[in-house]
N, C-alpha and C positions, 0 to 999 in steps of 0.2 A: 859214800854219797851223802850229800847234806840232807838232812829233813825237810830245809824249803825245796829242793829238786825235787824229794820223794813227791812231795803233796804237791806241787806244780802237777808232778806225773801221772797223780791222782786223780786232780781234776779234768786232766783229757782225757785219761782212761775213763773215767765215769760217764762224760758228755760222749766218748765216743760208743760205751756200751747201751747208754740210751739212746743213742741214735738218732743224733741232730744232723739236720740235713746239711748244716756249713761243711763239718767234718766228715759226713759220706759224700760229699761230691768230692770232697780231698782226697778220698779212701781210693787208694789201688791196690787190689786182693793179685801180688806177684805168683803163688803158686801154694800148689799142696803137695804135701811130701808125705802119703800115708795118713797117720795121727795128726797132723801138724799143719799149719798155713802160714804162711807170710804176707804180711799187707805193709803199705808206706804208704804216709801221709804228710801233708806240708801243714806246717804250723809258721809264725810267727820269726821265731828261733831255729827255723831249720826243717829237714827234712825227719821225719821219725819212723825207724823204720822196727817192726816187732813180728816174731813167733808165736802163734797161740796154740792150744790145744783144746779141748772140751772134755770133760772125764769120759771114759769107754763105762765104767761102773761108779755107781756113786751107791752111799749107805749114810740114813736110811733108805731105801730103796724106795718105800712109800712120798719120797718128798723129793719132786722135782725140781732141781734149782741150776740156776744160768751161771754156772760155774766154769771157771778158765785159768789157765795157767798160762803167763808171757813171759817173755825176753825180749828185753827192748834194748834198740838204739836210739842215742838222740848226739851226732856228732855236732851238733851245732851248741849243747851245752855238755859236752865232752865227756858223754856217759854213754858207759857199753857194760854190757849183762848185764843189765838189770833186772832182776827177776820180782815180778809180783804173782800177786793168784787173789781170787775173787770165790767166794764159795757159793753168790747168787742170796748174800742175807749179810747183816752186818753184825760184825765179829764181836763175841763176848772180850772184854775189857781184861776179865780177872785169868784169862786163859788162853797158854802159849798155842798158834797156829803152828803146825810143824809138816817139815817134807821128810819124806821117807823114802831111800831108796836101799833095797839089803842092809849093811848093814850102819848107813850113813842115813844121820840127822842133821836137819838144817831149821835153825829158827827161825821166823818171819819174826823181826822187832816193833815194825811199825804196823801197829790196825786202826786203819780209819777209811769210814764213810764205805765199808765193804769192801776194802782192799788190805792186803798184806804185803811187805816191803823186809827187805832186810837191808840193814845199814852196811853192812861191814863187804864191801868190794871184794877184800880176798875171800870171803867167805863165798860169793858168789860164783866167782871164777871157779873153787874148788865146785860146787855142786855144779856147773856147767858140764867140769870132766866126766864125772858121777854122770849125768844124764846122758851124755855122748856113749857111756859105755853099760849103761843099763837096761832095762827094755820095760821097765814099769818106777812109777815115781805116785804114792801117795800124799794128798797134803789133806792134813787132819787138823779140825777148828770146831769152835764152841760158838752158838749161836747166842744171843741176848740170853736167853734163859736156861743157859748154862748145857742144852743138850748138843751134843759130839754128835757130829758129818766127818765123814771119808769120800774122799774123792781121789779116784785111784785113772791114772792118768799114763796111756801108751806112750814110750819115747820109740815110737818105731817111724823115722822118720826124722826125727829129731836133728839129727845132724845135719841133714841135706838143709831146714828149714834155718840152722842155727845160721849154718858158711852161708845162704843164701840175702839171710835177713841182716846179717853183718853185710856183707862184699856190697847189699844196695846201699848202704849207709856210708862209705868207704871213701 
């Protein structure tokens, strides 16, 4: 996926996690699968339809933050898994955000404005399998002043949320 998509994809995710009222009259919350939810939204370009999650544990523990993990659709600009994560603070510069599932790593390339992105399509489709078939997925990131967050994130569900949030986008 290109970098202008990525950060198009940014700034809805951003306006939608702050919670402007254009895009929650948009918002239709399709279902919860366990860990997992599906919402679709119309934008401009099409219909967008995404899986999120919210961590079950997060470390440090002391430091509550509006953390998420997604898969999105946007067949109107011909993007499927896309995967981002947000840690709820904006991500150190000099330091790789990473997903963790046993004994599979996944690098986020892109941080910005409190988002993480990875460029590389195949590489998403590969952690998709990975999460289909895992039952816990951490993504670990460094905050502006260099201290490390863990957000350790249920895939139980995951899949019902995956087919679902794909087949509305279809």
């Amino acid at each position: 996926m290109s970098i202008i998509k990525k950060i198009i994809s940014l700034s809805i995710f951003i306006t939608l996690i702050l919670g402007s009222n254009t895009f929650a009259e948009d918002l239709k919350k399709v279902g919860k699968f366990k860990d997992w939810e599906v919402m679709i939204m119309s934008e401009a370009s099409g219909k967008v339809c995404f899986a999120q999650s919210t961590p079950v544990l997060q470390a440090p523990k002391k430091d509550k933050r509006d953390a998420r993990l997604f898969i999105t659709f946007r067949p109107g600009e011909k993007i499927s898994n896309e995967i981002s994560a947000t840690a709820g603070y904006e991500f150190n510069k000099n330091n790789t955000v990473l997903a963790t599932s046993g004994n599979n790593k996944f690098k986020f390339d892109i941080k910005q404005q409190g988002f993480a992105w990875m460029t590389s399509n195949k590489k998403e489709k590969i952690m998709v399998k990975v999460m289909k078939k895992g039952s816990r997925i951490m993504v670990t990131g460094y905050n502006e002043k260099g201290s490390q967050t863990i957000d350790h994130y249920s895939l139980l569900g995951f899949t019902k949320a995956y087919n679902t949030a794909k087949k509305a986008c279809s």
